[in-house]
PDB file of N, CA, C and O in Angstrom, chain B, residues numbered from 101:
ATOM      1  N   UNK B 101       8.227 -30.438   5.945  1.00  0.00           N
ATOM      2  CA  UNK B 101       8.551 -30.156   4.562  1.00  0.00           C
ATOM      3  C   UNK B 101       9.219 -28.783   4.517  1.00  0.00           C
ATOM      4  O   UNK B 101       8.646 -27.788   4.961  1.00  0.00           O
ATOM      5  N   UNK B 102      10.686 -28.734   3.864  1.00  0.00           N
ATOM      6  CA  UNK B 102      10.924 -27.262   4.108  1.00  0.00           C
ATOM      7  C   UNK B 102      10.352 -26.431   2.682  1.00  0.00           C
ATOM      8  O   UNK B 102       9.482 -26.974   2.001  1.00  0.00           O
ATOM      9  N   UNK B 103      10.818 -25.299   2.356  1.00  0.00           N
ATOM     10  CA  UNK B 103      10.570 -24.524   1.887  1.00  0.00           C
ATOM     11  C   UNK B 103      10.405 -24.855  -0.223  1.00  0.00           C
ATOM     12  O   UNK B 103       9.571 -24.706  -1.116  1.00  0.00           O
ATOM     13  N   UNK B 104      11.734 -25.326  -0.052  1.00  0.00           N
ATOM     14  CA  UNK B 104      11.997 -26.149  -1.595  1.00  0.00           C
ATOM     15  C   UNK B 104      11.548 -27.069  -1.944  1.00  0.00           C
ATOM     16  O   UNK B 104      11.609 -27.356  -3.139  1.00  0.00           O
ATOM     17  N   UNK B 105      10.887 -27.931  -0.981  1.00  0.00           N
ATOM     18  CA  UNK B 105      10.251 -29.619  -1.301  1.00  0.00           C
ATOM     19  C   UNK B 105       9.015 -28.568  -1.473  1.00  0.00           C
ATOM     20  O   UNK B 105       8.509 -28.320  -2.568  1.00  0.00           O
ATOM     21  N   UNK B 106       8.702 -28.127  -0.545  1.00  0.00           N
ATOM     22  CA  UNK B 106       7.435 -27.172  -1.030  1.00  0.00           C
ATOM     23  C   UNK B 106       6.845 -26.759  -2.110  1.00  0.00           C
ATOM     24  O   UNK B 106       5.758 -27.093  -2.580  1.00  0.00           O
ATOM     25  N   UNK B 107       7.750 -25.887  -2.545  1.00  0.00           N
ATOM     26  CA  UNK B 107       7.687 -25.620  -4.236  1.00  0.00           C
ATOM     27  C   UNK B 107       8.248 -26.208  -5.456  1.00  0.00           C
ATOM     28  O   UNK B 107       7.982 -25.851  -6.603  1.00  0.00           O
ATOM     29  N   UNK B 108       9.139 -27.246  -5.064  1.00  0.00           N
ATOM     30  CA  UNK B 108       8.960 -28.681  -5.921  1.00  0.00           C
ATOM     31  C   UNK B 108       7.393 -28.935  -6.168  1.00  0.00           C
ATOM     32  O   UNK B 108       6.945 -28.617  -7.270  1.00  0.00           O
ATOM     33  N   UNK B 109       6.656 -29.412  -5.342  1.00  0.00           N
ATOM     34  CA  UNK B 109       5.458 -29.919  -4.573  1.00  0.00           C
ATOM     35  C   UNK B 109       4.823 -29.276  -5.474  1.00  0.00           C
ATOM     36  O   UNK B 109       4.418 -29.923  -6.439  1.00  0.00           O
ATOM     37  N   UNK B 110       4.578 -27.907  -5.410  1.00  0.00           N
ATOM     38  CA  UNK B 110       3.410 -26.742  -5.942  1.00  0.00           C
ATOM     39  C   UNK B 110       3.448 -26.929  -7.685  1.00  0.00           C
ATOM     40  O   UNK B 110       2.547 -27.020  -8.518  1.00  0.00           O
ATOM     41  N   UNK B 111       5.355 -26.940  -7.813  1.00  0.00           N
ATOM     42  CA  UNK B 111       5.359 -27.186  -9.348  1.00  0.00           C
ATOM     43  C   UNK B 111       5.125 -27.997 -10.067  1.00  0.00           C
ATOM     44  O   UNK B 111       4.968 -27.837 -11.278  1.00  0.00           O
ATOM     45  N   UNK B 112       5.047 -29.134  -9.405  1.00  0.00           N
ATOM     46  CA  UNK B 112       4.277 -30.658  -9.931  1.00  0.00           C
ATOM     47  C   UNK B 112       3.124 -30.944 -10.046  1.00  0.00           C
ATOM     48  O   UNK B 112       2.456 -31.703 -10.749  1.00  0.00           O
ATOM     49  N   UNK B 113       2.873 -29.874  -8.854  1.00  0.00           N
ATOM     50  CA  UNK B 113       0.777 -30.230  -8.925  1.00  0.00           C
ATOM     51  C   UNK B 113       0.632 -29.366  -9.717  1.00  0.00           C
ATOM     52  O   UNK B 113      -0.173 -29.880 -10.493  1.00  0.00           O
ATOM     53  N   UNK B 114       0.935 -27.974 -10.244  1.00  0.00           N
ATOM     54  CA  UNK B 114       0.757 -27.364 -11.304  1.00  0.00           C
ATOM     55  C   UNK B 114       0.383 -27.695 -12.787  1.00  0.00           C
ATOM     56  O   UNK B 114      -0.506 -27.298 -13.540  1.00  0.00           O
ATOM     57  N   UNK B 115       1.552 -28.697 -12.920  1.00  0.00           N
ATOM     58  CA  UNK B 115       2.313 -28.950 -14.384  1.00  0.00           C
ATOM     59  C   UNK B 115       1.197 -30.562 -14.330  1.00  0.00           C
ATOM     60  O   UNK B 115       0.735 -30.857 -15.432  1.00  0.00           O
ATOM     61  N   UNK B 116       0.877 -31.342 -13.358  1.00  0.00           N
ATOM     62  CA  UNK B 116      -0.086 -31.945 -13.604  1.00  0.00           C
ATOM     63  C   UNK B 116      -1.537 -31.392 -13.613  1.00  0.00           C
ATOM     64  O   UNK B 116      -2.419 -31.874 -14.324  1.00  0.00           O
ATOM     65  N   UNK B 117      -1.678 -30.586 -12.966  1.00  0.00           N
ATOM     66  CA  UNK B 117      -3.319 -29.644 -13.446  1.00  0.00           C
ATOM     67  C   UNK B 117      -3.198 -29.325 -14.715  1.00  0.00           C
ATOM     68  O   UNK B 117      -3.800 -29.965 -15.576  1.00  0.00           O
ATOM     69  N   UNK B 118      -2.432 -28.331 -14.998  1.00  0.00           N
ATOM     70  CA  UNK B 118      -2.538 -27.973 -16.357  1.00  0.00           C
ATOM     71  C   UNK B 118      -2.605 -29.652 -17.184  1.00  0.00           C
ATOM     72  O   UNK B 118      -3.658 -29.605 -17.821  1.00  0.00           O
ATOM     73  N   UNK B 119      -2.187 -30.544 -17.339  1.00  0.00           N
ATOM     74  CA  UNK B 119      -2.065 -31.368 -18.366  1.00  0.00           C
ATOM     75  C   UNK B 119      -3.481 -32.298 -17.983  1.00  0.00           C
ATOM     76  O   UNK B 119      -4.401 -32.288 -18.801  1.00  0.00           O
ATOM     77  N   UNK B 120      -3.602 -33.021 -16.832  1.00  0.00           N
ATOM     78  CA  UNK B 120      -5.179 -33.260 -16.679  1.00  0.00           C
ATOM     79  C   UNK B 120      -6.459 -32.261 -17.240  1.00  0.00           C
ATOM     80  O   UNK B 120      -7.397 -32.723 -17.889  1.00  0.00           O
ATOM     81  N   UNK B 121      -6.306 -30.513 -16.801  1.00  0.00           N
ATOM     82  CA  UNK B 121      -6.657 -30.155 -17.939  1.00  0.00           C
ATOM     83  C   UNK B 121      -7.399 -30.038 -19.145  1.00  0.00           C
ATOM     84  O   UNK B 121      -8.554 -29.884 -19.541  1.00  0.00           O
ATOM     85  N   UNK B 122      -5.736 -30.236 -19.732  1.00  0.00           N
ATOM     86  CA  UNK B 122      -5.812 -30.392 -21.250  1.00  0.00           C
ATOM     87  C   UNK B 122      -6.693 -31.410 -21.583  1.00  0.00           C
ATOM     88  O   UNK B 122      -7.560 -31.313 -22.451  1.00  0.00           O
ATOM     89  N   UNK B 123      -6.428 -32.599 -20.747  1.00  0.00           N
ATOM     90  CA  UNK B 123      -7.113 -34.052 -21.524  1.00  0.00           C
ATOM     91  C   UNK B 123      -9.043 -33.275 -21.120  1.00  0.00           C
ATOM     92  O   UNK B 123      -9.702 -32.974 -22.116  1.00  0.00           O
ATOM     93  N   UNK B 124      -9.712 -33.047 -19.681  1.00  0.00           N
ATOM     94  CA  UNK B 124     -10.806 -32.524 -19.597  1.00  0.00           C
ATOM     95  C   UNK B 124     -11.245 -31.860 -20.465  1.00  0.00           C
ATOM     96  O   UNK B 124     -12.446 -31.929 -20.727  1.00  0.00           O
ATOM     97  N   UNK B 125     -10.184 -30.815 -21.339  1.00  0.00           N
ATOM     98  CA  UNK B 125     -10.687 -29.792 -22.321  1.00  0.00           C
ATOM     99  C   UNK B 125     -11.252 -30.720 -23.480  1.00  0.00           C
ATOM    100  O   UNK B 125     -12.440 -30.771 -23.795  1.00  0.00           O
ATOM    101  N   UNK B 126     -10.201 -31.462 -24.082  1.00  0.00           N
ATOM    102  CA  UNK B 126     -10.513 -32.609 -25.114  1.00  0.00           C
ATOM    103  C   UNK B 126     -11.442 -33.901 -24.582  1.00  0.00           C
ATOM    104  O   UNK B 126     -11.513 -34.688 -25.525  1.00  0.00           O
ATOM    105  N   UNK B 127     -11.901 -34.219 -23.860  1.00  0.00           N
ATOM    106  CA  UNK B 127     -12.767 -34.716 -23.403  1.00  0.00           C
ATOM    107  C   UNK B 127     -13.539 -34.895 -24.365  1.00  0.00           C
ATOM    108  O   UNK B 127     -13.455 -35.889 -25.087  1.00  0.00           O
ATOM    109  N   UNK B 128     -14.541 -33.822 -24.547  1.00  0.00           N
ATOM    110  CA  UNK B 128     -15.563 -33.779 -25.547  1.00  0.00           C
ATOM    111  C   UNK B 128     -15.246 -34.168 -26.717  1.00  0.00           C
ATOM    112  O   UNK B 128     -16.102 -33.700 -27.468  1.00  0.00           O
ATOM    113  N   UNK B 129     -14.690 -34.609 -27.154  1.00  0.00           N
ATOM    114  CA  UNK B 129     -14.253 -35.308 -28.595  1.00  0.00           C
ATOM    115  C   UNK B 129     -14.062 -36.107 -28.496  1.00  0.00           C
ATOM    116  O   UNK B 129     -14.106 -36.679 -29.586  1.00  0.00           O
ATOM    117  N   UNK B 130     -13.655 -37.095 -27.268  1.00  0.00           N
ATOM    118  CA  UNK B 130     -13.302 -38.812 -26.946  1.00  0.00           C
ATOM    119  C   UNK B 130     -14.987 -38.991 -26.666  1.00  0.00           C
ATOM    120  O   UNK B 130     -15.783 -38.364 -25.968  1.00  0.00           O
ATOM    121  N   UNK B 131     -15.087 -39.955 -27.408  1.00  0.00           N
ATOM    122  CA  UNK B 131     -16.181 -40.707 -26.949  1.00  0.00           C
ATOM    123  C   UNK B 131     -16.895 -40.765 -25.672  1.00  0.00           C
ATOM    124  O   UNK B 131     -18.076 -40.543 -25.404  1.00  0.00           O
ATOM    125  N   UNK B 132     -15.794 -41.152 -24.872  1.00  0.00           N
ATOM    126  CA  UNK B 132     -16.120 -41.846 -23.124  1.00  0.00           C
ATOM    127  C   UNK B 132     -15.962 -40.644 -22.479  1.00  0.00           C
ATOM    128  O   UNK B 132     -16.417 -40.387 -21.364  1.00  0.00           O
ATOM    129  N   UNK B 133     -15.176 -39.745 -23.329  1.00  0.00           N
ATOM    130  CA  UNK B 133     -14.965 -38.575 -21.841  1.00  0.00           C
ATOM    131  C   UNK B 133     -13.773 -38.699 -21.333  1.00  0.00           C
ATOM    132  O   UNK B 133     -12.945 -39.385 -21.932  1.00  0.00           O
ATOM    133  N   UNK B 134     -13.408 -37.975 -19.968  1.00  0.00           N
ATOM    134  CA  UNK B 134     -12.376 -38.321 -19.483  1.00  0.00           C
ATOM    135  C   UNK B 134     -12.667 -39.772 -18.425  1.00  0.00           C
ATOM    136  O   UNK B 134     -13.647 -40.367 -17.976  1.00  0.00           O
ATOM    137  N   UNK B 135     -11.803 -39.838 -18.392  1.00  0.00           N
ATOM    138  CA  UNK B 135     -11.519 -41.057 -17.520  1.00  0.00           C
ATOM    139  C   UNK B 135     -11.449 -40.670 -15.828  1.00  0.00           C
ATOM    140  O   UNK B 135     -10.778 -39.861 -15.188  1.00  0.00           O
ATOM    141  N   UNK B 136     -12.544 -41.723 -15.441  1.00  0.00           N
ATOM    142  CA  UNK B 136     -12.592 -41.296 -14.002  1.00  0.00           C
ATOM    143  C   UNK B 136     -11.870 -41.086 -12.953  1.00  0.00           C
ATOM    144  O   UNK B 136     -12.163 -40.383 -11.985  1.00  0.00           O
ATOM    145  N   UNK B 137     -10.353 -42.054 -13.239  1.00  0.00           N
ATOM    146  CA  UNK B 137      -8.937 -42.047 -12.270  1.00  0.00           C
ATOM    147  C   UNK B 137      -8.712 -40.838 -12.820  1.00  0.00           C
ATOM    148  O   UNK B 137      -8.723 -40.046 -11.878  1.00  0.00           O
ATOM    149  N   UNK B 138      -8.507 -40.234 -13.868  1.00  0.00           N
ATOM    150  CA  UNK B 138      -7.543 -38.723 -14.347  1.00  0.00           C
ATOM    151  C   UNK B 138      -8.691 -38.290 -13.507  1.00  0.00           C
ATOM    152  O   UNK B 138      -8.273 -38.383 -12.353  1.00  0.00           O
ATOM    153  N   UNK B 139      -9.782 -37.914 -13.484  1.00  0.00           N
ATOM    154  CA  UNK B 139     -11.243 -36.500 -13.069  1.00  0.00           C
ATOM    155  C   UNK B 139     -10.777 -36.533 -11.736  1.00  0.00           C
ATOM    156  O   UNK B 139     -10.433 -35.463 -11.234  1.00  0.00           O
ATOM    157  N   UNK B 140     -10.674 -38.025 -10.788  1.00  0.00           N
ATOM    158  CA  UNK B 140     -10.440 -37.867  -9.253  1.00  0.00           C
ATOM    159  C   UNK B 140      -8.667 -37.077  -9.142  1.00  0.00           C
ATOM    160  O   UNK B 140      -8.147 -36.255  -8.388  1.00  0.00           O
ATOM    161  N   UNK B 141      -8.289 -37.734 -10.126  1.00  0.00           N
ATOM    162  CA  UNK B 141      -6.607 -37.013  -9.537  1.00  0.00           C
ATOM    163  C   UNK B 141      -6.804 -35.648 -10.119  1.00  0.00           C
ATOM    164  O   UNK B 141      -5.963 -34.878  -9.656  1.00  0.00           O
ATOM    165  N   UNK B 142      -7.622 -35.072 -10.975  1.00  0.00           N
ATOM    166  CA  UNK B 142      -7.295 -33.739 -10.953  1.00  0.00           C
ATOM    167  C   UNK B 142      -7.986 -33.149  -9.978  1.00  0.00           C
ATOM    168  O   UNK B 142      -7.437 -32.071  -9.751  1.00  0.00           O
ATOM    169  N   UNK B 143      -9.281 -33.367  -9.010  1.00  0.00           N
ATOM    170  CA  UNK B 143      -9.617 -33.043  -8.474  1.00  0.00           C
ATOM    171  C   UNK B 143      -8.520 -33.028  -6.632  1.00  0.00           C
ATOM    172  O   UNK B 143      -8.566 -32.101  -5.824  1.00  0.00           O
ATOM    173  N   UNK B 144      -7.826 -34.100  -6.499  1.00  0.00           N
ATOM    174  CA  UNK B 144      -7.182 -34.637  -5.172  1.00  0.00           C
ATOM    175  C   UNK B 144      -5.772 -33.086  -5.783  1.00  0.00           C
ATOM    176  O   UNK B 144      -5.237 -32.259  -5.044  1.00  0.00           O
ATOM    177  N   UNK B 145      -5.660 -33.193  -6.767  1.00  0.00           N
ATOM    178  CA  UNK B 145      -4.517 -32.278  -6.951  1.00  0.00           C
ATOM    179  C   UNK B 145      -4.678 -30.883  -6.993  1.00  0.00           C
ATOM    180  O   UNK B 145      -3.795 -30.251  -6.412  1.00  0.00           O
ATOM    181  N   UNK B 146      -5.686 -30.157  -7.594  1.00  0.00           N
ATOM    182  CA  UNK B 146      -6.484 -29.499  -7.036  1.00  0.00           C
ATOM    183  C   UNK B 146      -6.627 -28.741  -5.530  1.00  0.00           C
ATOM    184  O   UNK B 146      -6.399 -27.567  -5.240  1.00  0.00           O
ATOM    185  N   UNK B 147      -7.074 -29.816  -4.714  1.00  0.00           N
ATOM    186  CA  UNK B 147      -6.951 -29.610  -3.718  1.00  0.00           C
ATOM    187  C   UNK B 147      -5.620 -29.615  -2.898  1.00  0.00           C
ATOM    188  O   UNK B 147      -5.484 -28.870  -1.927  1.00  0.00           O
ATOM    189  N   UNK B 148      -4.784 -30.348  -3.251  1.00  0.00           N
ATOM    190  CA  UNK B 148      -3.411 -30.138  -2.415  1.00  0.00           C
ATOM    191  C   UNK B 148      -2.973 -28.997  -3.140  1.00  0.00           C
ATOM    192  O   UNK B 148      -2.262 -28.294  -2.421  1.00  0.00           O
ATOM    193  N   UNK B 149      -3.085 -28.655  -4.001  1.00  0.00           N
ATOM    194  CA  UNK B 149      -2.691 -27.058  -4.552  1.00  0.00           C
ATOM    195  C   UNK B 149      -3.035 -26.165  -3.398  1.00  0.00           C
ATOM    196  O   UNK B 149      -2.251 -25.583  -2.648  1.00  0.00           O
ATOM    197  N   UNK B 150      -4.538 -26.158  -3.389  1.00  0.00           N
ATOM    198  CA  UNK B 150      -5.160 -25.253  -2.168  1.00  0.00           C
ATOM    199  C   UNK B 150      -4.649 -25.119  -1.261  1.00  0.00           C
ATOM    200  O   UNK B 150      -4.413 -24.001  -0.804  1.00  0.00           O
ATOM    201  N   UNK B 151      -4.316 -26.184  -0.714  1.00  0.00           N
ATOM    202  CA  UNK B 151      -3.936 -26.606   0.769  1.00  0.00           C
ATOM    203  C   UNK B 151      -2.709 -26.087   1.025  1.00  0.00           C
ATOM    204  O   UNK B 151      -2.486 -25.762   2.192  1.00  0.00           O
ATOM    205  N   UNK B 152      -1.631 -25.891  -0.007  1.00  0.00           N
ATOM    206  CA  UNK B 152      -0.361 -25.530   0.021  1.00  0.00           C
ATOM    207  C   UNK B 152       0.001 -24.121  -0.138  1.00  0.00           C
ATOM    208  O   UNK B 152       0.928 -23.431   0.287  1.00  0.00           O
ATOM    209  N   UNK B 153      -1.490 -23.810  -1.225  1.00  0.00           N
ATOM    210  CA  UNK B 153      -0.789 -22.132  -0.914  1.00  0.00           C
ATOM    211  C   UNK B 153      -1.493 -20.793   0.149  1.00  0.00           C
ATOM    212  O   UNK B 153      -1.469 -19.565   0.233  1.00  0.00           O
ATOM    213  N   UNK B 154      -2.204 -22.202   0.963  1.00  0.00           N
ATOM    214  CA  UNK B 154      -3.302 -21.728   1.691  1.00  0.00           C
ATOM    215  C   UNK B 154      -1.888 -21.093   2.711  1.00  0.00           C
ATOM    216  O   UNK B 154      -0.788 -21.587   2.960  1.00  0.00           O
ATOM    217  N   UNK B 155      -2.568 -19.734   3.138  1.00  0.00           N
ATOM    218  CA  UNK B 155      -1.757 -19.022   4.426  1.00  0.00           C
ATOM    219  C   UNK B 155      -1.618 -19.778   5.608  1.00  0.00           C
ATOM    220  O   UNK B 155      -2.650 -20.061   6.216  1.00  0.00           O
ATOM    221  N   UNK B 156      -0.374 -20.210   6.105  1.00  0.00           N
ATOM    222  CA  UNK B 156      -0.760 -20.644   8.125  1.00  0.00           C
ATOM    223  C   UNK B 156      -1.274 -19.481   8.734  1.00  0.00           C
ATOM    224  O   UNK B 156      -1.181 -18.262   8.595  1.00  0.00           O
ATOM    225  N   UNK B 157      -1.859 -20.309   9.473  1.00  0.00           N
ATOM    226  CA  UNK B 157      -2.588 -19.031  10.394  1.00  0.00           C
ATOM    227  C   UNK B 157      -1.421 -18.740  11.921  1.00  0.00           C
ATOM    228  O   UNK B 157      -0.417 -19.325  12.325  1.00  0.00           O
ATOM    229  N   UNK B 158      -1.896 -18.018  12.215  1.00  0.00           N
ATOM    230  CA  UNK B 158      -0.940 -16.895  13.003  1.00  0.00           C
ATOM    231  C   UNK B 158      -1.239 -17.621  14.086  1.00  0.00           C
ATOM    232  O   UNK B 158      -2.437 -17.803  14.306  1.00  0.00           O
ATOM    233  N   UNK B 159      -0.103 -18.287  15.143  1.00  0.00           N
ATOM    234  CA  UNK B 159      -0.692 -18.336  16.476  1.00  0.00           C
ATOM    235  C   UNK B 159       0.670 -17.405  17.550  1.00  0.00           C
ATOM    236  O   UNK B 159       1.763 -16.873  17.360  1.00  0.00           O
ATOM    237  N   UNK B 160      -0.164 -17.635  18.556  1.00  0.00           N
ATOM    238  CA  UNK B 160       0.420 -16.694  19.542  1.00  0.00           C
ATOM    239  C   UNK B 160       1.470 -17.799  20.530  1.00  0.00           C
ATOM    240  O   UNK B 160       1.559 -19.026  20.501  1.00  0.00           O
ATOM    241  N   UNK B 161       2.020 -17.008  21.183  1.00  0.00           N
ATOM    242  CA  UNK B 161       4.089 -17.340  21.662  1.00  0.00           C
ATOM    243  C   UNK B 161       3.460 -18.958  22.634  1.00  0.00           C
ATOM    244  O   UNK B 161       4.308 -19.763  23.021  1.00  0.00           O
ATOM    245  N   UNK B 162       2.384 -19.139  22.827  1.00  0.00           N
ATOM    246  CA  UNK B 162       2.184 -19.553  24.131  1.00  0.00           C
ATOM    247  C   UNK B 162       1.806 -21.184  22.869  1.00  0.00           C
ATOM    248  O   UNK B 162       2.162 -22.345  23.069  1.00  0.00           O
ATOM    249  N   UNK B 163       1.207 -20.773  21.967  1.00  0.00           N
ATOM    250  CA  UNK B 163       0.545 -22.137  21.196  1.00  0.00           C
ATOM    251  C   UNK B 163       1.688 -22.912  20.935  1.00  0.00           C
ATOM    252  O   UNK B 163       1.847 -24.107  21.184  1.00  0.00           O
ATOM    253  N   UNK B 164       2.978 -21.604  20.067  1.00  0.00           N
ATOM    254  CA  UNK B 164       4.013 -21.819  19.352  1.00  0.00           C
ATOM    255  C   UNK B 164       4.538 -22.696  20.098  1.00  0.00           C
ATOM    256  O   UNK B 164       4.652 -23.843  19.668  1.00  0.00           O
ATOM    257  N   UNK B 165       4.993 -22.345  21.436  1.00  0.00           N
ATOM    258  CA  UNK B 165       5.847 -22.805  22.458  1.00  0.00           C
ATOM    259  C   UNK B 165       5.208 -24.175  22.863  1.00  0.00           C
ATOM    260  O   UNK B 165       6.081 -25.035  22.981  1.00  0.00           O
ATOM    261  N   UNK B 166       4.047 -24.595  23.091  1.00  0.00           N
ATOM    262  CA  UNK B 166       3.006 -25.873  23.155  1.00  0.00           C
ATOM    263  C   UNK B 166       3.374 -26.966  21.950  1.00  0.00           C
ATOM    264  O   UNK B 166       3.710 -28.133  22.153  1.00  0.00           O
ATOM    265  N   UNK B 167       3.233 -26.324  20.648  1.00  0.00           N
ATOM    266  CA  UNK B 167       3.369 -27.173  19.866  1.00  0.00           C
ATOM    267  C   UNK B 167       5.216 -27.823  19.612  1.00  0.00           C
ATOM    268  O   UNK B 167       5.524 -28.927  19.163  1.00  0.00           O
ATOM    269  N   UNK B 168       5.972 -26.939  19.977  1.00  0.00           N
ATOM    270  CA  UNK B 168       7.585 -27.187  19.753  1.00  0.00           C
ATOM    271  C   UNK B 168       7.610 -28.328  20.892  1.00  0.00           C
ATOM    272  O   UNK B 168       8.362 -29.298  20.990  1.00  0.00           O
ATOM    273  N   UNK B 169       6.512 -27.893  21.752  1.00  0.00           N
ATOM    274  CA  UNK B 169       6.985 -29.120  23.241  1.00  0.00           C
ATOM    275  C   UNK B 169       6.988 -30.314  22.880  1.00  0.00           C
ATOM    276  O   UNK B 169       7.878 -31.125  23.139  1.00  0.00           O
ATOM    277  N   UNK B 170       5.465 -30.628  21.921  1.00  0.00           N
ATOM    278  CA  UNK B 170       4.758 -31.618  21.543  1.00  0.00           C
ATOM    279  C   UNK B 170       5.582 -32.296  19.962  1.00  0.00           C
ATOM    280  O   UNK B 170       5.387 -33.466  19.632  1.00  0.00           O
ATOM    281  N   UNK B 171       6.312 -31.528  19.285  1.00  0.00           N
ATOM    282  CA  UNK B 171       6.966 -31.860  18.220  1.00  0.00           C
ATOM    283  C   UNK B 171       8.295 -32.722  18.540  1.00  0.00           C
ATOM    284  O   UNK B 171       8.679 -33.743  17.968  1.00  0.00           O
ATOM    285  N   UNK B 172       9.078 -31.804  19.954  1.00  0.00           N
ATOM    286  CA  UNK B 172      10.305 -32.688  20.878  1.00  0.00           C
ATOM    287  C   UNK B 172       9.865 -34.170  21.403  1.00  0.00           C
ATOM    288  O   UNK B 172      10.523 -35.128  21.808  1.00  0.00           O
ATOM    289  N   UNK B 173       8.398 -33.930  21.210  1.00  0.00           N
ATOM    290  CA  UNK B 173       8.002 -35.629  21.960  1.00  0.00           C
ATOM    291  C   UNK B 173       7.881 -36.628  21.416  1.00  0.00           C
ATOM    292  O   UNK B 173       7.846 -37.745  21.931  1.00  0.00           O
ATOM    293  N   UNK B 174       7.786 -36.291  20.066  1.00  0.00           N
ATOM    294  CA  UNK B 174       7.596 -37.292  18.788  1.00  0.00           C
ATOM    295  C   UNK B 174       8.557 -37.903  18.270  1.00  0.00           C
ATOM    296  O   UNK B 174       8.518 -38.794  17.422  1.00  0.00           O
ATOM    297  N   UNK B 175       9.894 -37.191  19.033  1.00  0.00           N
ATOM    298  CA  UNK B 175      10.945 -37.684  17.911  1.00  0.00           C
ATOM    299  C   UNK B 175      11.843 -38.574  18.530  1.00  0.00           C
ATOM    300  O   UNK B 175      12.748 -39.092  17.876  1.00  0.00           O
TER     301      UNK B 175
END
């Protein structure tokens, strides 16, 4: 994924948190509540939020060089 699908990505899960949300906030005034498919997708979205603006971790020349080997083998 490069850099722009990326933050496509971030801005969608955003703009759907905020609006899942909204409906959780109003919740309490619907009868039933929210609805259990919206509660799991705000929660799955949620988490790919995390996941995306979570830092990579740092590896060293020798991993880097391991994993580029292993990426040439896949393709």
């Amino acid at each position: 994924m490069n850099r722009k699908q990326k933050q496509e990505l971030k801005y969608f899960l955003r703009k759907e948190i905020a609006r899942l949300e909204d409906v959780e906030s109003q919740s309490s005034e619907i009868p039933f509540g929210m609805d259990i498919k919206d509660a799991r997708m705000l929660q799955a979205y949620r988490i790919a939020l995390a996941a995306l603006q979570r830092k990579a971790p740092d590896i060293n020349p020798r991993q880097q060089e391991e994993q580029e080997q292993h990426k040439g083998g896949n393709q």
